[in-house]
C-alpha positions as CSV (number, residue, x, y, z in Angstrom):
1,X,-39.5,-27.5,43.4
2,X,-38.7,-30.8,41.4
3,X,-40.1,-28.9,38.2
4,X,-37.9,-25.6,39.1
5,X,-34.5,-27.9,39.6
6,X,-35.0,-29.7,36.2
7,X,-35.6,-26.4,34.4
8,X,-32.5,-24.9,35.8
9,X,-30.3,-28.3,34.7
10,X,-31.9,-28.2,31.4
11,X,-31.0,-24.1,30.8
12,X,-27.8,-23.7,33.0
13,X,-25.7,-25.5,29.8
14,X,-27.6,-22.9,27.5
15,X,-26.3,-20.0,29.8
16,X,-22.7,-21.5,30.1
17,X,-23.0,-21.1,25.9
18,X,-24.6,-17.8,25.8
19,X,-21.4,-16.6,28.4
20,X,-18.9,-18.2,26.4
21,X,-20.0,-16.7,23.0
22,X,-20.1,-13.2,25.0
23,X,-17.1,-13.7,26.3
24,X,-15.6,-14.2,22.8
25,X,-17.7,-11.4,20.9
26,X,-15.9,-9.1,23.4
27,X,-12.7,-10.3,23.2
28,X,-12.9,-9.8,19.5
29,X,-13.9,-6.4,19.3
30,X,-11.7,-6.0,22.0
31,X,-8.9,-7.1,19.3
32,X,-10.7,-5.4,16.5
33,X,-10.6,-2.0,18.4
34,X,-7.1,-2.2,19.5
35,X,-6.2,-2.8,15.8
36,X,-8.0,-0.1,14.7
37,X,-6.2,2.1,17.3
38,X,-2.8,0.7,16.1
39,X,-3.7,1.7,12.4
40,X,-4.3,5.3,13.8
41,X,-1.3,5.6,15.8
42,X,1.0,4.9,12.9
43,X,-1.0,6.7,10.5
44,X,-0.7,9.8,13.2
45,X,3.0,9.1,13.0
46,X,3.5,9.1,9.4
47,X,1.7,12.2,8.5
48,X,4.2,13.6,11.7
49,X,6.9,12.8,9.6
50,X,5.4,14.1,6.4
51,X,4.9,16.9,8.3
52,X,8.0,17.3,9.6
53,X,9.7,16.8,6.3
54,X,7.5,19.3,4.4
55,X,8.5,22.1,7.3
56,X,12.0,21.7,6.7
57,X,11.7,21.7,2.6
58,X,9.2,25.4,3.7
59,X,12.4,26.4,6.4
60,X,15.1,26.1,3.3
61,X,12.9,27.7,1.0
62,X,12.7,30.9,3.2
63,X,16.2,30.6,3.6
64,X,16.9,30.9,0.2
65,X,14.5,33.8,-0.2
66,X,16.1,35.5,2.4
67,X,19.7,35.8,1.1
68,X,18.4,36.6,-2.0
69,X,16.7,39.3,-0.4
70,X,19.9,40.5,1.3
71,X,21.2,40.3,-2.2
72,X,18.8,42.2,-3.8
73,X,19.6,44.9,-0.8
74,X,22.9,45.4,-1.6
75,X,22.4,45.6,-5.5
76,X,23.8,41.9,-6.5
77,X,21.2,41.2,-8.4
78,X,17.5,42.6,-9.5
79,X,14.2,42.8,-8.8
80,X,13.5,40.4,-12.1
81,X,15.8,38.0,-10.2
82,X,13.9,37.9,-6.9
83,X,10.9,37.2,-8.6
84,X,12.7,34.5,-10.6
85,X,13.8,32.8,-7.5
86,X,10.3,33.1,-5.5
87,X,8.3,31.8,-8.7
88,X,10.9,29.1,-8.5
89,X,10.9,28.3,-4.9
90,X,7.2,28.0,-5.1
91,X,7.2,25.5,-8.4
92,X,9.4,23.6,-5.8
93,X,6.8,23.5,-2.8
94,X,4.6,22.3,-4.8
95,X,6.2,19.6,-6.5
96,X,8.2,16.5,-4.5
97,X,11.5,16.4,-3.7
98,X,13.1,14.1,-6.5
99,X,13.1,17.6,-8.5
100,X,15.1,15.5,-11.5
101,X,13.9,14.3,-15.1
102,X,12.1,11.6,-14.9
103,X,12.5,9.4,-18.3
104,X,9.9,6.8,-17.5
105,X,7.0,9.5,-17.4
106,X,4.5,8.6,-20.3
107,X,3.6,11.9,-21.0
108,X,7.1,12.0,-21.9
109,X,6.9,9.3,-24.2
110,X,7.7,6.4,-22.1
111,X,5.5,3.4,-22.8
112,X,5.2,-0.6,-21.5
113,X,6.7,-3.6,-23.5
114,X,3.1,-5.5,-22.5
115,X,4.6,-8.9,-24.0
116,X,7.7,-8.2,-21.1
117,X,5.4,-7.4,-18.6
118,X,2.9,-9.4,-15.6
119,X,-0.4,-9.3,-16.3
120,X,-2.8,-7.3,-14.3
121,X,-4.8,-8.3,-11.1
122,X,-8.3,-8.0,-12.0
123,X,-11.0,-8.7,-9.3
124,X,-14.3,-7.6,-8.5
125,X,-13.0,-7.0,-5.1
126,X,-10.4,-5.0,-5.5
127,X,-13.1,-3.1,-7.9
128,X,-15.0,-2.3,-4.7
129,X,-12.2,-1.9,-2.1
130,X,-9.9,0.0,-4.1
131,X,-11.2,1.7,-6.9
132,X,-15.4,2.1,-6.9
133,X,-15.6,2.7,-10.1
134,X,-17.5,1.1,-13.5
135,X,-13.6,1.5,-15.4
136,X,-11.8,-0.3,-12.7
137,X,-10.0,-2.4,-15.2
138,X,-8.4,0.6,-17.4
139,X,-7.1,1.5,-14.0
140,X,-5.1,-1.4,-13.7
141,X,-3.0,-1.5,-16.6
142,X,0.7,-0.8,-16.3
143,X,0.9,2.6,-17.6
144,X,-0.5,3.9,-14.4
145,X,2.7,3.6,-12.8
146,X,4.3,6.4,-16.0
147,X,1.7,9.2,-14.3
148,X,2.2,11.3,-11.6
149,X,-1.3,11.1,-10.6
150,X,-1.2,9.8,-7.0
151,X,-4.2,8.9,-5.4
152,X,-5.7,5.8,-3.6
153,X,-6.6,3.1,-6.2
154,X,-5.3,4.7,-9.2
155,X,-1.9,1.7,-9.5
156,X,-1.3,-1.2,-11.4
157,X,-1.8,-4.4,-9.6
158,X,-0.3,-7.4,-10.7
159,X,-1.5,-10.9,-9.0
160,X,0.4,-12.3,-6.4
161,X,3.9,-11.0,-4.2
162,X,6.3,-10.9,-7.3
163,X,5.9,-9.2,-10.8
164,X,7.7,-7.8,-13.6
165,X,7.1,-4.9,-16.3
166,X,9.6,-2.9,-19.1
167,X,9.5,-0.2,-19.7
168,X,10.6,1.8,-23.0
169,X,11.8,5.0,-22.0
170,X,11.4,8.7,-23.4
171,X,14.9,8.2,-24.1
172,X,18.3,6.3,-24.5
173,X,19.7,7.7,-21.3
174,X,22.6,6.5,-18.7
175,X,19.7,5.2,-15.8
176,X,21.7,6.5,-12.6
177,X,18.4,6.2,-10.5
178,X,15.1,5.0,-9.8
179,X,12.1,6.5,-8.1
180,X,8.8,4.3,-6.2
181,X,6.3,6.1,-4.8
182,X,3.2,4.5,-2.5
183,X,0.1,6.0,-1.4
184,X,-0.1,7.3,2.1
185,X,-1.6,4.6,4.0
186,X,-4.2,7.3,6.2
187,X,-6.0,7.9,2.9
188,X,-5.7,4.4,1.8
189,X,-8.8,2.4,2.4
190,X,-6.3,-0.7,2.8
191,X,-5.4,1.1,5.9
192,X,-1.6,-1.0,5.6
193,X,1.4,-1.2,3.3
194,X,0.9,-5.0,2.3
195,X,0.5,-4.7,-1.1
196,X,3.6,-2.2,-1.4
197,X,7.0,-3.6,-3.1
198,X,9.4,-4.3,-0.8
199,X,12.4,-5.8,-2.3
200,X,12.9,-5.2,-6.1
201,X,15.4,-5.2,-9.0
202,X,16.4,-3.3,-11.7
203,X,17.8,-4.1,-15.4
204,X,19.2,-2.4,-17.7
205,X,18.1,-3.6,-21.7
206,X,19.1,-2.3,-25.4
207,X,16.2,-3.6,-26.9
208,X,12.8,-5.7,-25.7
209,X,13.8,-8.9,-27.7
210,X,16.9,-9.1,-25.3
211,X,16.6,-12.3,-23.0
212,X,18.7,-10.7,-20.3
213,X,19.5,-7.5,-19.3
214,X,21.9,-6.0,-17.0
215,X,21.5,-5.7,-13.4
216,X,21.7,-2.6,-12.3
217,X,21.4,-3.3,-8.6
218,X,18.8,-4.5,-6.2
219,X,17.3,-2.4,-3.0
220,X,14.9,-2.5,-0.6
221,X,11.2,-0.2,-0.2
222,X,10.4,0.7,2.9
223,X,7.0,3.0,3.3
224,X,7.4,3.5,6.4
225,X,10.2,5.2,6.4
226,X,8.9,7.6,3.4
227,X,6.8,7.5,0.8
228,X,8.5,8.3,-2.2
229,X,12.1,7.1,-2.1
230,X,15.1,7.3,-4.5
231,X,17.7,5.0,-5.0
232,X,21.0,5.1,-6.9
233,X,21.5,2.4,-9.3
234,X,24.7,0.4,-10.3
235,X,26.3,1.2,-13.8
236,X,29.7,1.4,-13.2
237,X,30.7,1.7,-16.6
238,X,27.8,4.3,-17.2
239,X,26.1,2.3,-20.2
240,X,22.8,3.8,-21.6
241,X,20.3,1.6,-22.3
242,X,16.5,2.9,-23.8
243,X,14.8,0.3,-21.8
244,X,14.3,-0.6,-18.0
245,X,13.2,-3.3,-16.3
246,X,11.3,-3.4,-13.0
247,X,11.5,-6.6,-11.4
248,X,9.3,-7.0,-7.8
249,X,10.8,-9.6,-5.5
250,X,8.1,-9.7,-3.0
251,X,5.8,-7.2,-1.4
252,X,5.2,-6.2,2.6
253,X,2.7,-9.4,2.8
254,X,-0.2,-9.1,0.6
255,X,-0.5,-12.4,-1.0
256,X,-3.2,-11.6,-3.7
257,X,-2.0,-8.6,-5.4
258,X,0.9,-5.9,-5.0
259,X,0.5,-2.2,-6.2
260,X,2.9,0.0,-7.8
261,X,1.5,3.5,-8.0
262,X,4.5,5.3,-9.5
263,X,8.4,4.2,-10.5
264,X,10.0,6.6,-12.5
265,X,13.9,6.8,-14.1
266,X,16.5,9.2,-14.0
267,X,20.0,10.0,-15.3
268,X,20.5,12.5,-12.7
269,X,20.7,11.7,-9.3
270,X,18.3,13.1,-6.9
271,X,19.0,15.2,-3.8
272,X,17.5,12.5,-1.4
273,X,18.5,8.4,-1.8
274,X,17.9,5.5,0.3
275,X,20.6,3.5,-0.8
């Protein structure tokens, strides 16, 4: 009985450990669950309003399609026409809505000052969490951001919440808006909008030796509210300028690195803007 007590005393602390360490593994899948379940949730309610979005652009398209139609019925226009219009309404389904010029498009012959511009983030782990590939650091550079290729990985990272890059355009233009773009967060392997921009400027230059620029406004991007967002910039006295300067103020919390997959420039303004 003596040998039985002393066993217990000697294991009961052992138990009270064992409990407590239970305890905690289970509360923190508990957490890790319920932040998983979060991440769906939104990501459920994002492509909602994606979808949502892309059944109105569909609903206008018909719309057009049928008063041209009705059109066509009563001998306004051709048969040519209605094919014109169809091909065209279709060209716009399948592009995004900014449906303007964009003059910071490198195909286009836009290019970046690199001496005028942050240097990229380069890491093996963003290598493996991002990008999985052996030519992870040609996908960093700046030019990434010229491309319409969107897909998760494929930005340019720059160290830390606030960067800078300028960019020489296609062409000496009056800049009356600017474009971002993110990836959408349910195909991201991030699974968040940290490394987004959030708050960014925008300056107008003549040349890349200039010290300054002119501001041409400052605005806020907000993913969640859409992923590709417009917004009208400030030149009163509508000066043209050949180079543009994107300046990142801080990002949505990532402190290591911030992503800019696309930021393009336009002299006309586009049909949607956020500010």
């Amino acid at each position: 009985m003596l040998i039985l007590t002393v066993t217990w005393i000697r294991w009961n602390p052992v138990m009270n450990i064992m409990e407590q360490y239970n305890n905690q593994v289970k509360g923190e899948l508990d957490k890790e669950i319920k932040n998983k379940y979060k991440i769906f949730c939104n990501s459920i309610k994002e492509m909602r309003k994606e979808t949502k979005d892309q059944v109105k652009l569909i609903k206008d398209q018909v719309n057009t399609i049928k008063q041209s139609m009705s059109q066509y019925e009563m001998g306004k226009i051709t048969e040519s026409d209605i094919v014109d219009i169809i091909t065209s309404e279709i060209r716009k389904f399948k592009e995004d809505h900014v449906q303007v010029t964009d003059y910071a498009m490198q195909s286009a012959g836009a290019s970046i000052i690199k001496s005028r511009t942050s240097e990229a983030y380069q890491t093996d782990h963003l290598n493996w969490m991002l990008f999985n590939s052996i030519h992870w650091r040609y996908s960093l550079i700046p030019e990434i951001m010229l491309q319409p290729d969107i897909y998760p990985g494929n930005c340019w990272a720059f160290t830390g919440k606030a960067g800078h890059a300028l960019i020489r355009l296609a062409d000496t233009i009056i800049p009356r808006a600017v474009t971002i773009q993110h990836v959408p967060r349910a195909i991201s392997q991030i699974k968040d909008f940290s490394s987004a921009p959030r708050d960014f400027e925008v300056f107008g230059f003549n040349n890349e030796v200039d010290a300054t620029g002119e501001n041409l406004g400052q605005f806020t991007y907000d993913p969640i509210i859409q992923l590709i967002q417009s917004f009208r910039l400030r030149n009163k006295h509508a000066k043209k300028f050949r180079y543009v300067q994107l300046k990142i103020v801080n990002n949505w919390g990532n402190a290591e690195f911030t992503c800019i997959y696309r930021f393009r420039v336009h002299q006309e303004i586009p049909r949607q803007l956020y500010s």
